[in-house]
N, C-alpha and C positions, 0 to 999 in steps of 0.2 A: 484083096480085101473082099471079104461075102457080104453078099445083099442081107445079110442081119447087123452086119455091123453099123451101117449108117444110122440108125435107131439109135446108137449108144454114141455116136457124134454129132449128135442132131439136136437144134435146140430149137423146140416149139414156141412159137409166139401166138397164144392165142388170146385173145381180145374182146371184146361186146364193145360197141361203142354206146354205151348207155351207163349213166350212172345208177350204181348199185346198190340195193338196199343189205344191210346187215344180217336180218333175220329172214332165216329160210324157212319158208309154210311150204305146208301138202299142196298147196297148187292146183289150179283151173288153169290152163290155155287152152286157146284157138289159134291154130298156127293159119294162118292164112295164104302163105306163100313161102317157100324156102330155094334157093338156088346154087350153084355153084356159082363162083365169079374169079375174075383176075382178083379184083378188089371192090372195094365200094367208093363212092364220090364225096364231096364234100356235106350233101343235102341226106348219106349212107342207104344211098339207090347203090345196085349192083352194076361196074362195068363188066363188060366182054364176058356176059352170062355163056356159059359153054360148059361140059363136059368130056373135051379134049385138048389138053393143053401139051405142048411142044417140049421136047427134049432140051433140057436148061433152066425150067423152070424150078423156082426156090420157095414160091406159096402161094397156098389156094386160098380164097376166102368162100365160108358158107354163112350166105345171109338168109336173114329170115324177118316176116313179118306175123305182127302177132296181134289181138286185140280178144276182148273181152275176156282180160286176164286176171287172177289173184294176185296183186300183190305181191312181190316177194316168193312170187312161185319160183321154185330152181329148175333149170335144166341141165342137161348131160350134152355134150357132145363126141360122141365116141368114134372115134379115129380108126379105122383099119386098111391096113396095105393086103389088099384081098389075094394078089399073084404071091406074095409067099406064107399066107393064112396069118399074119403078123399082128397083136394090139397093138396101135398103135400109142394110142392114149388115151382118158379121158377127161375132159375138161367143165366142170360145172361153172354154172351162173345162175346170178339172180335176173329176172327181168323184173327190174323198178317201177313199173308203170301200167296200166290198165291196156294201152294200144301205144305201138310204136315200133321200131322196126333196129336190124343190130348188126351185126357179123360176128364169126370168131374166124380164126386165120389159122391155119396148120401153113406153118415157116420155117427154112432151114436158114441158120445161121449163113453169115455173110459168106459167099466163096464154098459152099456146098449147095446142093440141087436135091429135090426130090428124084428117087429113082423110077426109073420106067417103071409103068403097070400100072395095074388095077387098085383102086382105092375105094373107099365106101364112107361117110360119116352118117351113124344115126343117130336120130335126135329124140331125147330120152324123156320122160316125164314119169319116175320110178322108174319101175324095171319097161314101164311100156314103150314102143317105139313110135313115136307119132310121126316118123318123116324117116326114112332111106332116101340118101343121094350119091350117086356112084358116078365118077369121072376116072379118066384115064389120062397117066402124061407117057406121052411117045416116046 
């Protein structure tokens, strides 16, 4: 089996834990912080913030916080497996509220693993990139 194929066995679970507004505007952020994490908490603080995670691993989460935002601004989170120049996806959201904070999760279904390598998510506002974040799993 080639390292292209897990992309077409793979099923993305991506998330904001924010409730979402329906209508999408042109958008203001201020991103204030973004991270790579195992996952986030109950209070959606980031645990086991890192950029290296361990052979076995099934998902990342990329949090972020935000404030002095439009409304119903959208964003992009664009997914790439950078060791075999791969899309991996992209996943839009709305952030619902002026200041507050979220994750989205790139996850492989139960009983599959992200493959080793290099990975990148950027984080989008139009075509611009307000945030590069690059981790590795071993």
């Amino acid at each position: 089996m080639g390292r292209n194929h897990w992309i077409t066995t793979a099923i993305f679970l991506i998330t904001i834990f924010a409730a979402c507004g329906c209508y999408v505007g042109a958008g203001v952020i201020h991103l204030v912080d973004a991270k790579i994490a195992t996952a986030v908490d109950e209070n959606l603080l980031p645990l086991k913030v890192t950029d290296i995670f361990p052979k076995g691993t099934n998902k990342v989460s990329c949090w972020i916080k935000w404030r002095d935002t439009k409304i119903n601004t959208q964003l992009v989170a664009s997914w790439h497996y950078i060791t075999d120049d791969i899309h991996i996806l992209d996943y839009s959201f709305i952030i619902p509220k002026r200041e507050g904070m979220g994750s989205i999760v790139l996850a492989m279904p139960d009983g599959k693993n992200l493959p080793s390598g290099q990975y990148k998510v950027d984080l989008l506002l139009g075509k611009r990139v307000l945030k590069t974040l690059g981790f590795r799993i071993e």
